[in-house]
Structure formats: C-alpha cells, structure tokens
C-alpha positions in Angstrom: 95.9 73.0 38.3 93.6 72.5 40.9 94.6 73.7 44.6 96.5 71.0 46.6 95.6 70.6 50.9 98.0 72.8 52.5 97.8 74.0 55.9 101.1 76.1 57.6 103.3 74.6 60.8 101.5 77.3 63.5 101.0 76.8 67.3 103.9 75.7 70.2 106.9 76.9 69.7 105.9 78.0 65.6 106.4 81.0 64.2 103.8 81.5 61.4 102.9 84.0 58.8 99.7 84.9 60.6 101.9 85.0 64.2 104.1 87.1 63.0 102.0 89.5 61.1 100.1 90.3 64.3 103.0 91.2 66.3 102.8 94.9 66.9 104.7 97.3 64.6 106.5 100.2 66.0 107.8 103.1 64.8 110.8 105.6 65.9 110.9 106.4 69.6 111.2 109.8 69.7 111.4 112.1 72.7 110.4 115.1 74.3 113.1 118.3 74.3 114.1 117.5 77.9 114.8 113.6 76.9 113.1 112.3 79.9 109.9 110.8 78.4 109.8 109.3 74.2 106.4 108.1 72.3 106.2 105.6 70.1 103.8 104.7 67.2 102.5 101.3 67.5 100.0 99.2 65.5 98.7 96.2 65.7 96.6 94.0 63.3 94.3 91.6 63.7 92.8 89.2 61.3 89.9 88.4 63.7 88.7 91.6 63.6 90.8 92.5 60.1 91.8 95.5 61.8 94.4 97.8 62.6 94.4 99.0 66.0 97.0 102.1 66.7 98.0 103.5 69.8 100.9 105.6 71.1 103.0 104.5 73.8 105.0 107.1 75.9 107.9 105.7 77.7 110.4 106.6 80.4 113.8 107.0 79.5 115.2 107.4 82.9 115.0 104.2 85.8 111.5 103.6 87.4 109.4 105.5 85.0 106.1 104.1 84.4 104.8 103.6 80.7 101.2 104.7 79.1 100.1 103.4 76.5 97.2 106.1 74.8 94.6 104.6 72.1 94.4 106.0 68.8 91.0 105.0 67.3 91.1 107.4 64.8 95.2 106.5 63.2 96.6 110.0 62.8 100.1 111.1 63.9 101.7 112.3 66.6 104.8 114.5 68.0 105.5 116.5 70.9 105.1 120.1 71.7 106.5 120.3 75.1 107.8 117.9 77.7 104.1 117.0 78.9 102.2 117.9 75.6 101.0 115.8 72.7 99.8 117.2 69.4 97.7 114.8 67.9 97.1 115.2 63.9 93.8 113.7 63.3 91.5 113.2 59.7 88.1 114.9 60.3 85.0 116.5 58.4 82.5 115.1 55.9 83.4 113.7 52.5 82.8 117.5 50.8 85.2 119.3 53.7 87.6 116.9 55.0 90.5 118.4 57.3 93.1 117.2 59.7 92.6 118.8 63.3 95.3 119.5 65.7 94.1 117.7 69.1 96.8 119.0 72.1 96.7 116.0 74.8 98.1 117.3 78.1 100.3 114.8 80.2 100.2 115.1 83.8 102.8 113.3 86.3 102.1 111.5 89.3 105.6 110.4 90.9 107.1 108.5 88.3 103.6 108.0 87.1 101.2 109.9 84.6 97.9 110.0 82.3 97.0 111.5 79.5 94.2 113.9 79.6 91.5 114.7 77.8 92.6 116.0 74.0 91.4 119.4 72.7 91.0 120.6 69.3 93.1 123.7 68.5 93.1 124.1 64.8 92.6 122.4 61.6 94.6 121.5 58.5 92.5 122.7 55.2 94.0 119.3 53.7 94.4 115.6 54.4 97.9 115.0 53.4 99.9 117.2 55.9 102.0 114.7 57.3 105.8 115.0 58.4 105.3 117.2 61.1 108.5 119.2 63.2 107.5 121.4 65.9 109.7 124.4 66.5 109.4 125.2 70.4 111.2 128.9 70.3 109.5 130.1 66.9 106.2 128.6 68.0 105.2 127.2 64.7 104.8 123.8 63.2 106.8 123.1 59.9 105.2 119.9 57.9 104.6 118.7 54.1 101.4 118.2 52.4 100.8 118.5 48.9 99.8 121.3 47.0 98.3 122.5 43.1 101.1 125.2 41.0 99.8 127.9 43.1 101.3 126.5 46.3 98.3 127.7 48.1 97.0 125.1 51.1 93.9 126.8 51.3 93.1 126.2 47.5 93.9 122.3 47.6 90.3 120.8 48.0 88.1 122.8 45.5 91.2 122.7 42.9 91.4 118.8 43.7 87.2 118.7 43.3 87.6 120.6 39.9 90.3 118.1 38.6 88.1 114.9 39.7 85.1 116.3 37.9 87.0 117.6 35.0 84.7 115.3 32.4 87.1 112.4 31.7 89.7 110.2 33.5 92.7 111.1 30.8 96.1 111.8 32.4 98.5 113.8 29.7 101.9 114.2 30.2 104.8 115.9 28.4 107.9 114.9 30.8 109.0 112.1 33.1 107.8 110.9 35.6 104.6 110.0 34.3 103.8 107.6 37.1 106.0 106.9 40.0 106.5 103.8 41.8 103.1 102.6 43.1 101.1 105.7 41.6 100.0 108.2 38.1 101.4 111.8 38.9 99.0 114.3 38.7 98.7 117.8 39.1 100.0 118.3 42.9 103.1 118.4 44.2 105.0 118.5 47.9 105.7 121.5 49.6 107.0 122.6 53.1 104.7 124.9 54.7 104.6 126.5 58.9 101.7 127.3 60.6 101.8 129.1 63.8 101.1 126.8 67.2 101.9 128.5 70.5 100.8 128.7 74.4 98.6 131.5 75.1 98.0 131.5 78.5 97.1 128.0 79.1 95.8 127.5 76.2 97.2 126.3 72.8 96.6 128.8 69.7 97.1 127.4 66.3 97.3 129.9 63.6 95.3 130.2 60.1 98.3 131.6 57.9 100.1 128.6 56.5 103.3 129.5 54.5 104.4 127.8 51.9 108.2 128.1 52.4 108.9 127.0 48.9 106.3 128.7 47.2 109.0 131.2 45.2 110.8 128.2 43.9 109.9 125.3 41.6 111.1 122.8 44.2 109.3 119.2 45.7 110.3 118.2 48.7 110.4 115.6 50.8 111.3 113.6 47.5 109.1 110.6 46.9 108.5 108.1 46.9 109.9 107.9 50.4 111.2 110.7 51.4 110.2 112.2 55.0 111.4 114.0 57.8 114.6 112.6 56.6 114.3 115.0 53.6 114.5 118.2 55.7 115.4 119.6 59.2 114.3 123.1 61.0 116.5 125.1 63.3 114.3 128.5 65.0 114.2 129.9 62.1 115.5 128.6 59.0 114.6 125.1 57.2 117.0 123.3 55.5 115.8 119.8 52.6 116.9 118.2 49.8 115.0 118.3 46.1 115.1 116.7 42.8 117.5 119.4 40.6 114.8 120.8 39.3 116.1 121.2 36.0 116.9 117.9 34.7 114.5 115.1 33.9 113.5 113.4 37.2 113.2 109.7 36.0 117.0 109.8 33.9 118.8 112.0 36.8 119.0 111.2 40.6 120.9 115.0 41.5 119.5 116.2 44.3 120.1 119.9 45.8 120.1 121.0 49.4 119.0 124.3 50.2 118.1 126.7 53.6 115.6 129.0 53.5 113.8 130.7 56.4 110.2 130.0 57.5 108.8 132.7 55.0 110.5 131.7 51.9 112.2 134.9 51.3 115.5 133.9 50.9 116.4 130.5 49.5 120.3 129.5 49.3 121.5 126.5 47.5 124.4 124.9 49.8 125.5 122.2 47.1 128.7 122.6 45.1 126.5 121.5 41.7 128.5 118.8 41.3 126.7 115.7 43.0 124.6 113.1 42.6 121.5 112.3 45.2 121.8 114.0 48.8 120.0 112.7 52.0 119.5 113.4 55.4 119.7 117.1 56.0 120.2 118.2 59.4 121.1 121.4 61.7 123.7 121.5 64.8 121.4 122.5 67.8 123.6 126.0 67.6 122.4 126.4 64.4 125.4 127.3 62.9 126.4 124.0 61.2 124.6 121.4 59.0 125.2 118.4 57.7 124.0 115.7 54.8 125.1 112.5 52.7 126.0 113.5 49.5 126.5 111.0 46.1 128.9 111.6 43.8 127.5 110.2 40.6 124.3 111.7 39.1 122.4 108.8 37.8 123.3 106.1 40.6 121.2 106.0 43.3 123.6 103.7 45.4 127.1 105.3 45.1 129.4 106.3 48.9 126.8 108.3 50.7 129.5 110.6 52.2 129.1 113.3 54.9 129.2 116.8 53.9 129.5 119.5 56.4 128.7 123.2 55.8 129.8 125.5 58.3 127.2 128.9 57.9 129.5 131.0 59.8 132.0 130.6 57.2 129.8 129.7 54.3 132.6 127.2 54.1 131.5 122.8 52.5 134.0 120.4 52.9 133.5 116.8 52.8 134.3 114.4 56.2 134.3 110.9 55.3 135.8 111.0 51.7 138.4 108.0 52.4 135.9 105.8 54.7 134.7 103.1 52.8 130.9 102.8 53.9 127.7 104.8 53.0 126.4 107.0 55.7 122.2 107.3 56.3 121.1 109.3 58.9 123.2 112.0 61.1 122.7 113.6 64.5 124.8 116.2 65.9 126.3 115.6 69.3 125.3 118.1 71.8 127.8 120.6 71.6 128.1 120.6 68.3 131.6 118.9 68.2 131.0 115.1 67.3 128.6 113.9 64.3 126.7 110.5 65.3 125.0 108.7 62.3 124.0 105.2 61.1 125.5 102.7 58.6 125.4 99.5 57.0 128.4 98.1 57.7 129.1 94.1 57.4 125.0 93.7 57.3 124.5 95.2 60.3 123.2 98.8 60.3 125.5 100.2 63.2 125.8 103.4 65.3 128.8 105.7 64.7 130.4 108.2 65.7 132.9 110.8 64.5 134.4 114.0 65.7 134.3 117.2 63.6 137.6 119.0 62.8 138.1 122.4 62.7 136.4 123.9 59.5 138.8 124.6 56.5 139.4 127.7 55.4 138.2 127.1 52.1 135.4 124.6 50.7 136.7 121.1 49.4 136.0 117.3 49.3 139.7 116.3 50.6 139.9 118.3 53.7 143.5 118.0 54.9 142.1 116.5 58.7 144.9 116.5 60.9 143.7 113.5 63.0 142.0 110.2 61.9 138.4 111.1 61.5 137.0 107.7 61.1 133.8 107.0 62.4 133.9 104.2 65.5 130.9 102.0 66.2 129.2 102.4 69.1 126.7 99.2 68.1 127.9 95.7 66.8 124.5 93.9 66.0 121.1 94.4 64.8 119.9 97.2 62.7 119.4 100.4 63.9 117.6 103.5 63.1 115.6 106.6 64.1 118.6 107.9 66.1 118.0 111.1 68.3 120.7 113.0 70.5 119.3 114.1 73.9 120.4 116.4 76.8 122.3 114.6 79.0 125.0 112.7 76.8 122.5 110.4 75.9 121.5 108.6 72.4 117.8 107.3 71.6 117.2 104.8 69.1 115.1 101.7 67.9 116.5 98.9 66.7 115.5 95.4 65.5 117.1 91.8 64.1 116.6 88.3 63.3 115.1 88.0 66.7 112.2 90.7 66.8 111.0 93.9 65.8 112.1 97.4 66.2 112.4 98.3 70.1 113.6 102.0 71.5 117.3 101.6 72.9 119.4 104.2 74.7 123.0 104.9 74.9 124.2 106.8 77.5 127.2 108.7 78.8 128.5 109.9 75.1 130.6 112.4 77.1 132.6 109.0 78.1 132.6 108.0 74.3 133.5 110.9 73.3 136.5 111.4 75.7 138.0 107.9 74.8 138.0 108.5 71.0 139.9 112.1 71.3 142.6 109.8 72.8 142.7 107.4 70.5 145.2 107.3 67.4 144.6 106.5 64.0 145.7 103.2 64.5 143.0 102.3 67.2 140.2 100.3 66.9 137.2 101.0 65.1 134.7 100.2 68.2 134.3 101.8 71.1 132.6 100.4 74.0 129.3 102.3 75.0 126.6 101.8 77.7 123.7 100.4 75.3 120.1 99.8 77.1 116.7 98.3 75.9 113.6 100.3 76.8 110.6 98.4 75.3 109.9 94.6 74.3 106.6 95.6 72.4 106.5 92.0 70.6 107.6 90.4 73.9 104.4 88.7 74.1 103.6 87.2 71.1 107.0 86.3 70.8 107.1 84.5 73.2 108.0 80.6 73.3 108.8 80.6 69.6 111.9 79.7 67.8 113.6 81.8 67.0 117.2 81.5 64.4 119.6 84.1 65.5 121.5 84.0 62.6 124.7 82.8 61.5 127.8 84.5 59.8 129.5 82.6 57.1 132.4 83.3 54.9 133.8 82.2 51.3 135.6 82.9 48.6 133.6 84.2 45.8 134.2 86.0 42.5 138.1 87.2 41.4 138.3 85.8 44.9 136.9 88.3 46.7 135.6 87.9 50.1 131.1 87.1 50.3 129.5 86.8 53.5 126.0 85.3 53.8 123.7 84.2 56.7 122.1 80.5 57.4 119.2 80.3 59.8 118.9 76.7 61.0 115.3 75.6 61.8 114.4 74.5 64.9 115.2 70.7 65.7 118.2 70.9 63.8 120.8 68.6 65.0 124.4 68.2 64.3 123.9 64.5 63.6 121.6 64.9 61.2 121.1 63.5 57.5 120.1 64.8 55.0 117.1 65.7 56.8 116.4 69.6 56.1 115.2 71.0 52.6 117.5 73.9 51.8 115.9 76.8 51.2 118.2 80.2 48.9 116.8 83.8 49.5 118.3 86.1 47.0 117.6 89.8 47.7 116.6 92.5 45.5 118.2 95.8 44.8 120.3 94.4 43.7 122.6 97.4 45.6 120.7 95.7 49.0 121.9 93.3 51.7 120.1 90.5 53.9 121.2 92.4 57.5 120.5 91.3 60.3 117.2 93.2 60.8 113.5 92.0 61.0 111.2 92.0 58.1 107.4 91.4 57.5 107.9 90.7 54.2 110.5 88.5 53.6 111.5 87.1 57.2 114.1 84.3 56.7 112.3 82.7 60.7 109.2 82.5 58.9 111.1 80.2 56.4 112.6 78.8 59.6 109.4 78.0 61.4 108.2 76.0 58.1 111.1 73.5 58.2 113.2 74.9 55.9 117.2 75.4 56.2 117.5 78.9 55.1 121.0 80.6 53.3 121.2 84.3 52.7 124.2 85.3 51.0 125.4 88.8 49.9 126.8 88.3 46.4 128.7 90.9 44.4 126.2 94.3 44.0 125.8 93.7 48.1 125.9 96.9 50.2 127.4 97.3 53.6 130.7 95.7 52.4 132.6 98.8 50.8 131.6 100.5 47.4 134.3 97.8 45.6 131.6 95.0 46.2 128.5 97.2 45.7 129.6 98.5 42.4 130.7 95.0 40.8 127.2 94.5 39.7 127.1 97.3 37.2 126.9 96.0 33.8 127.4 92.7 35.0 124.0 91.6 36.3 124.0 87.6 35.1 128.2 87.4 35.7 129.8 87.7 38.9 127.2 87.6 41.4 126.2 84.0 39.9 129.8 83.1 40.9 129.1 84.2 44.1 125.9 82.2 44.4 127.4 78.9 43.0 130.2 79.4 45.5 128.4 79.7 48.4 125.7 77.1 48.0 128.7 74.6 47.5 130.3 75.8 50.8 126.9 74.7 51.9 127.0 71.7 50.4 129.9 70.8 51.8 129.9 71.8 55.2 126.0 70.8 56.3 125.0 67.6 55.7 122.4 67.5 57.6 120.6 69.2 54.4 119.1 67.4 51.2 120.0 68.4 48.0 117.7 66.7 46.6 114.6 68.8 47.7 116.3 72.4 47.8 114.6 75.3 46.2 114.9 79.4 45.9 113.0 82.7 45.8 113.7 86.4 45.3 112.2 89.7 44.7 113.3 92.5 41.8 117.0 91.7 41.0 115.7 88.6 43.0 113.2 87.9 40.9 115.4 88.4 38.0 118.4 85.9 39.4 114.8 83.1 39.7 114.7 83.6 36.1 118.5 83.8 35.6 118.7 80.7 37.3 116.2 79.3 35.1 118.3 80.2 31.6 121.3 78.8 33.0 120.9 75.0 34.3 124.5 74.4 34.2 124.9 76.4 37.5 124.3 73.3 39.0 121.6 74.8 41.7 119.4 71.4 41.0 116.4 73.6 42.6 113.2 71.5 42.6 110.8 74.5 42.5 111.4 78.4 42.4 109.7 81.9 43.1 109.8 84.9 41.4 107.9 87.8 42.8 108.0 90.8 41.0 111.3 90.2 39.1 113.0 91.5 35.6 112.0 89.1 32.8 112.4 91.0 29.7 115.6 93.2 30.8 115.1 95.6 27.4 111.3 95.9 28.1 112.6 96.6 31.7 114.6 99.4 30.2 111.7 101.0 28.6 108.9 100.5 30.8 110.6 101.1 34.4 109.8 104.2 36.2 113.2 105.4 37.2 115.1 105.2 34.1 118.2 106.1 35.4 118.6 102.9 37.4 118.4 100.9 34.3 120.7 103.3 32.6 123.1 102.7 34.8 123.2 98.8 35.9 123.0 98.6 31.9 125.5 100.6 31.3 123.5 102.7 28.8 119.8 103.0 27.3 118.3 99.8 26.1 118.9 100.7 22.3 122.8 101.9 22.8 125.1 99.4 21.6 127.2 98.2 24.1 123.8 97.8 26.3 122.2 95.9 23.6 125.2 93.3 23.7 124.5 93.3 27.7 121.0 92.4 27.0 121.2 89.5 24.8 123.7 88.4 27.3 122.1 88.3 29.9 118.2 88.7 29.6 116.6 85.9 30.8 113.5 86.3 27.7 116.5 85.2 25.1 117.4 81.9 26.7 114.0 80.4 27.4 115.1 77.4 25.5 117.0 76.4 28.6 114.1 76.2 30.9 112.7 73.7 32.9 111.9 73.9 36.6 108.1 75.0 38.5 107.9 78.2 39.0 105.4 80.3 41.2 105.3 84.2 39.9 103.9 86.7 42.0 103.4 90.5 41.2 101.4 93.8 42.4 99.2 95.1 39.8 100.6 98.9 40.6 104.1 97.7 40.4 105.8 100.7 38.0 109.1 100.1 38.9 108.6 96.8 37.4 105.4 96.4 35.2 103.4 93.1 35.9 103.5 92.1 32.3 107.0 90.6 33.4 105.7 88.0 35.3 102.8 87.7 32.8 105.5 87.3 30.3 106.9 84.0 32.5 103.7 82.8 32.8 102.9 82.6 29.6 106.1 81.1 28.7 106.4 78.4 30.6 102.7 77.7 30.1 103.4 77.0 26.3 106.5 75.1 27.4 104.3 73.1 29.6 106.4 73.7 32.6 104.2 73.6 35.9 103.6 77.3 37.1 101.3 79.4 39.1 100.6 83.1 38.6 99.5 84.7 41.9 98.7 88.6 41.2 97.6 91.6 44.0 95.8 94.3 41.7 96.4 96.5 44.9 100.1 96.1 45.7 102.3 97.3 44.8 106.3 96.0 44.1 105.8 95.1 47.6 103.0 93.2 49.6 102.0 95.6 52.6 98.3 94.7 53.1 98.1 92.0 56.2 96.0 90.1 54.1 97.4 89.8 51.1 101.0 89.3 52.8 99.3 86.2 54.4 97.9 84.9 50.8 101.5 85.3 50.0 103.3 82.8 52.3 100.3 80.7 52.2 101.1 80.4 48.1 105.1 80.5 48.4 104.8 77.8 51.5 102.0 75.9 49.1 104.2 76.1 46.0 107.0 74.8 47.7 105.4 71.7 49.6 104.2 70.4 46.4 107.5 69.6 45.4 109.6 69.3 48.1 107.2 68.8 51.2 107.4 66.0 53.7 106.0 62.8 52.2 
C-alpha cells in the first residue's frame, strides 16, 4: 500500500511525539549523607543533533540553595562520596583495554552558592559493566555489580571475554534455561557484587586495586536481570544484604528468589528466607544495622502475587511478616530514622503512593501472622502521581521524585516525619488511612518545554464490571473539548499490557495517553480484571481467564462511555495495546460480537499464537501460570483453543497495524509476522512496522518517533478528519 501524506498536530499549545521526546529525562534524586544537597541524572535528546546530552544537576534541599547543573559529555554514572564530593564513573581506554575510571569532583560552597571543580582520576574499573554503585562512607569502600566469567575474578573479564569472541564460530550451546533473556542470548558471564577500597588520604582520594568478589564462594547472580539494580541489594558498614534466583531450580519455570547477608569478603553467607517463597525484592538495612527488610511473594511461579513486608530482626535472628492482612503490594522500603517506622511505596488505586507504617516489637519467634497488638496498616503520606526513588534523610525528612499525567519525574520532599509519625501512634485502628504531611516540589526540569501545552490531567471513572465488581479507568479529554459537543471527538481505547499492570497516573515516553490527547483523540484507559493497585482479588482474576472477564470489563466500560459522552463518535473509534495488549487487539479481532465497532486497531508486540507463546516465551513460568499449566497439559490445552486468537481467525475483519522489536524474547516477532500474514491472505488492510533493534519496548528516540508517526498514520487513514 503505498504511504498516505501524514504530518502530526505540533506547535502552539501541541504536544507532539517529537515535543515530548525531547523533554529532559530524570532520574532519582538522591542526596548526600547530611541531606542538605541531592544530584540528579538528567538527559536530554535531540533530533537536531540526534544526540543525547547528559548532565548532573545538584540541588538544594533546604530554602535558598542555589542549583548547578554539571555536564556529562562522556554519559557515565554518578553518586556521592561525601557531602561536597562527586565520584564520577566514567568509560575510558582504547578498543583492546577499555576501563571505567573513577573521576572524584570536589564541590565547593559559596553562601548558598557552589561550583564544581575540576574532576580527578583516582582509579579505574578493569571492566565496562560496573554499574550500580553504593558507597560505604565508614568502611571506605565502594560496593557495585559488574559482570563476571565462573571464576568470579574482575581482573580476568577482558582477556576471557577476547578469548570467547575469537573462539572460531558464533554458536551459542546451551543445556538449561534461560537460553536468552528478554532483549538478549546468555553467554558465559554472570553478575556479581564486588567492593573495592575508596578512601581520603589526606586530601587526596585513594581507590584501591583489590576488588572482592563478595559472592565469589557461592553460585549466586545478583542484581537479577533483566532489571534488577540497587533495588536488588543494600550495604550496611560491613555486611551486604540482595536477593538471587534460587539457584537450584530452573530460572525460566521458577520465579523463587533468596535473600542473603554476607559481609564485604564473602566469608560468611546466611540465607534469611524461610524457603518457602516465591520472588523477593527490595532488600534493605535499618541505618543501626540491626534490622532489614524486603517484599516477599508467596507463590513460586507468579511474578505478581501480594508483595508483602518481611522484617528480620538480626539481633534475634527472629522473620516475621508485617503486612500479611493489607491488601496491596509493597515496592520499595526505607527505614525511618530511628529505626522505628518503615516508609515504602505502593500502587494503590493507580496511583503509586508513599506509606508509612510503624514497626512493632519483634516476636519472640519467626512467623508470617505476627500477633501485632495495634493496627499496623500502612497510612499514605501521598494521594496523586506516581512516586519512586524514596530516600529517608537526617532531619525527619523524605526525598523522592515523582511524575503524572502532567510531566515527568521531579525530586519532592516531605518533611517533618517526626509530626507524621507522632499523629499515627495516636491514631486507632479505625482511623483513616491518610495522613496529612508537608509535601514540597524541588525541580520542574521539563518546565520549559512544557510549557504552554495542553495538558489532560486525567479523570477517574467508575463502573460496574465483571461478577459486578468494581473497574476504575481514566479518560483524558483533548484540548477544545466542550460539554456541548457532538459527536465531534474520535474515541481512542488504550489497553495495557501485563496483563498484572495498571494505567496510573504517571508519565510515560512510550505510551503517553496526552500524546494521544494532543492528536485529537478522546482517550479511555480502563483497568479491567488482571489490573494491579486494586487488591490481589482483581489482579488475580486474570489467571486462566485471559479472553473472559476482563472483556466484560472492557465492554462495560466503553458503554459507560457511550453513554455518558456524547460529545464522542462511535463511528470513528479505534484501539491499541502492547503484550496482553496486543493480545486483547487480536482478541478483539476474533470476537466481533463485543460490539467495540473499532474502525482500525494496533497491536504492538502482542500474543497471537497463545500455545506458540507457551513454547517460545522466555520466562516460562509466566505462561505456566496465566495458563494454568504447560501448553501441552490438558486443562491448558482446552484454555487455548478457547481463547487463542490463531483459532478464530475466521471472525476477522478490521485494519490492523502490527508492530514488533526484532529482539523481542519475551514475545518472538513471528507473532506479529503470524497476523500479518493472516490477514494479508484474508485480504484485510494491514501494515507490519518491525525495529530489528528493539526490543518488546521502543527505547531509541528515533524509532519511538517512527512509532507514533505509523500508529498516528494508521489511525488517520481510517478515522482522520475529512
């Protein structure tokens, strides 16, 4: 077919792909051990120049500090060694001897002003994957990741890597799962955590040449890819404690995960799991040192059962379990200060919220129902937006970023927690689950670029969906909109992936329901059954019912649509999604009776084929469990031919764009291939759009642009102003 004129709504008030791809990016703020001063990572891109330019901005967290913004030509990472020094982790070398060096960047104050001086080279990394890096002020020493070869030796990484890439042939053999892993084939290295001495002598920074591999007596990977971080382990002065793959069950079928402490030499490790859970997250040490804390899974094989909050108390080598009755997943934890309150973030009601909860007294013997004596339910401290990165400082204070429907992540800080804290020791089990708390902004990084455009905050809506349960879902009205109105709008459905995910109220540059906005289209986002961040009930109602109840949901809630905005035509609404998606596109396609009446649909990177899906995906255990079994047991075989879109192809009818990342494991390209060719020999119009670079997401600036320039293309040929 050839390529139609198409050209995207930019300039004014417009939002557009491009616009919103060149907003800067930040990362975490994160701040120095005294809390008065936090950097944070910031890129920008631009297609002009189709470049990435990095820099670190250093901000004051206290009223009438100046910020500084310091350039990063050469990328690298950053993190803080002192409350006025920068360690900057830098690639370096020629192609035969690359390294990372360690540049130390002194910061010097002027009144509530200061520069960064001139950065000095103190030591190299033999490797360029050491990444993930904690510094440990009173031990002196620098705990990161980096990959390693079976000997565990970081010194031994680049001629054992040049030995394998001139080994005389390309084949990869394998005798156990994974063979590849998400975006990549596994080869023969593996994570490890490793410390490296990094100290003041003087006035001068030393870094050390002995780098110990901490896990180098164990047959342990960690952080856990393919995303795990500093999120996978914590360091107190002189213990770390992270989270693994179990490493005796099959990685791609089981999702266990162990936590374990071990000291900075490796000489002792000690599991601190009861052996009887499913994955485990977020590791992290009280700042006495005597306490940690993680989520924990129940279910080994389900990588989105109650993330609960496990404490273990080292003094009385005593776990018991804190939030076993609360009915929402916990992600990341901070302990408060003292040691007495646990601070973390949820989903809750598509928000991702900050919490808080105090810690009883630890029981006398480990268990997962704790007999608490109070109501230990955490309290939100946040109501909007969705928040991460959270950081406890001196002070009573909380650091974290924080982003929505109406920009990217900024650095916010709550303060007076002492306060907080205070009013929830008062409170009975019958108060509120809110507290009030002192929340400030610190940065507007995108301030500037987003400024003048329309923006959709986002609105809340509510139904009755399947066994009439409660759905929520989101509209985002585009700008003009008018109450009076009719049919004037073309209705757009976003269906999420996961499917164990939510549309939150968070920003995205991938799939940004104001992009949709800015084109003129009336956007819904709902959060059928198999949604997180409405309690465990909802999230778990997908399993083994994949083309059932969430369908209900969706027919529901586009009729409440229907009926209650007529400002929108019918007549020219269509749909997208990604992964599960991708799969309820194709669903949708099998099953015309739903009543959608979609003019044109897009399916990136979603399930065609679900018994090919259950062969081919890398992470078997995901299938095996929203299948309720492996592809060739029986009661998942009746599943399949239920619900598979590739058995009721006879039913379709509608244009459909497909888009997929050649390097797309956890769902092979051939699945859109598969469509393509389908609907090809059922002459139905289609477009197949693949990245051989991406992989099940879009992340390169310029392919993400292609993208909305083919969805927004695809969409205006059927249902685009006339």
């Amino acid at each position: 077919m050839p390529a139609q004129e198409f050209a995207f709504r930019e300039g004014g008030s417009v939002l557009s792909p491009k616009d919103m791809l060149e907003l800067p990016r930040s990362g975490a703020a994160v701040a120095n051990p005294s809390g008065d001063l936090a950097i944070v990572p910031i890129s920008k891109y631009s297609f002009a120049d189709k470049k990435n330019v990095k820099s670190l901005a250093v901000i004051g967290l206290e009223a009438g500090q100046a910020s500084l913004s310091i350039p990063l030509p050469d990328g690298g990472e950053a993190f803080w060694l002192d409350d006025r020094t920068l360690a900057h982790i830098v690639e370096a070398g020629a192609d035969d001897a690359k390294r990372q060096d360690v540049r130390v960047i002194p910061l010097t104050s002027f009144g509530d002003k200061f520069t960064a001086g001139q950065a000095q080279v103190v030591g190299s990394f033999p490797v360029t994957t050491a990444t993930n890096f904690r510094y440990v002020g009173k031990a002196g020493r620098v705990v990161f990741s980096a990959y390693v070869h079976a000997d565990g030796d970081l010194k031994t990484v680049a001629k054992q890597d040049k030995a394998y890439e001139e080994r005389g042939n390309t084949a990869l053999v394998y005798d156990e799962t994974f063979e590849r892993h998400w975006d990549h084939w596994v080869g023969p290295t593996h994570l490890s955590l490793f410390s490296v001495s990094l100290a003041k002598d003087g006035e001068t920074w030393v870094m050390g040449t002995e780098f110990i591999n901490a896990l180098k007596n164990t047959p342990h990977s960690s952080p856990v890819e393919p995303f795990g971080g500093t999120d996978d382990f914590d360091v107190s002065s002189t213990h770390i404690v992270y989270t693994t793959k179990d490493p005796e069950l099959p990685q791609a079928v089981h999702t266990k995960q162990n936590v374990y402490i071990v000291p900075f030499d490796g000489s002792k490790v000690t599991e601190l799991t009861s052996g009887k859970q499913g994955a485990t997250h977020s590791p992290v040490f009280n700042k006495q040192g005597d306490k940690i804390a993680w989520t924990e899974l129940d279910e080994d094989g389900y990588e989105t059962d109650k993330a609960k909050i496990v404490i273990f108390d080292l003094t009385k080598n005593v776990r018991y379990t804190l939030t076993q009755s609360w009915d929402r997943s916990a992600d990341s934890l901070a302990f408060s200060e003292q040691g007495d309150f646990l601070y973390l973030t949820a989903g809750d009601e598509a928000r991702v919220k900050i919490l808080t909860v105090p810690l009883p007294e630890t029981p006398s013997t480990s268990t997962t129902h704790p007999d608490l004596s109070i109501h230990f339910t955490p309290r939100a401290l946040t109501q909007s937006g969705a928040a991460s990165g959270l950081q406890i400082l001196p002070g009573n204070r909380a650091l974290f970023s924080q982003s929505s429907y109406l920009g990217p992540n900024d650095a916010y800080i709550i303060r007076k927690l002492d306060s907080v804290e205070d009013m929830i020791r008062q409170q009975s089990s019958a108060s509120p689950t809110v507290v009030q708390a002192e929340v400030e902004r610190l940065t507007s990084h995108a301030a500037e670029g987003l400024q003048g455009k329309y923006l959709a905050p986002g609105e809340d809506f509510r139904f009755k969906g399947a066994d009439d349960v409660e759905i929520q879902g989101w509209i985002l009205k585009p700008e003009g909109f008018a109450k009076e109105d009719k049919k004037k709008w073309a209705p757009l459905l976003l269906i999420h992936g996961g499917p164990q995910s939510a549309w939150q109220d968070q920003w995205s540059t991938r799939w940004n329901p104001n992009v949709f906005t800015n084109q003129g289209y009336f956007v819904v986002a709902i959060n059928p059954s198999g949604s997180t961040t409405f309690g465990q009930n909802l999230t778990d109602a997908i399993t083994g019912d994949w083309g059932g109840k969430p369908f209900v949901d969706l027919r529901k809630g586009w009729q409440y649509i229907l009926d209650n905005y007529p400002q929108i035509d019918p007549d020219r609404a269509v749909a997208a999604g990604a992964s599960w998606g991708g799969y309820a596109i194709n669903w949708i396609q099998s099953n015309p009776d739903f009543g959608f009446n979609f003019k044109a649909l897009v399916c990136h990177d979603g399930v065609f084929d679900a018994q090919y899906n259950g062969y081919s995906t890398d992470e078997l255990f995901f299938f095996n469990h929203d299948w309720s079994g492996r592809p060739w047991d029986p009661q998942t075989k009746k599943l399949i031919e239920k619900y598979s879109p590739a058995n009721h192809i006879e039913k379709w009818s509608t244009p459909q764009l497909l888009i997929h990342g050649s390097k797309d494991y956890r769902l092979p390209e051939t699945e859109s291939i598969g469509v393509f060719h389908t609907l090809q020999q059922l002459g139905i119009t289609t477009r197949l759009v693949i990245f051989p670079d991406e992989n099940h997401w879009v992340l390169k600036q310029g392919n993400s642009l292609k993208w909305h320039y083919e969805v927004f293309r695809w969409f205006d040929q059927f249902v685009g102003s006339k």
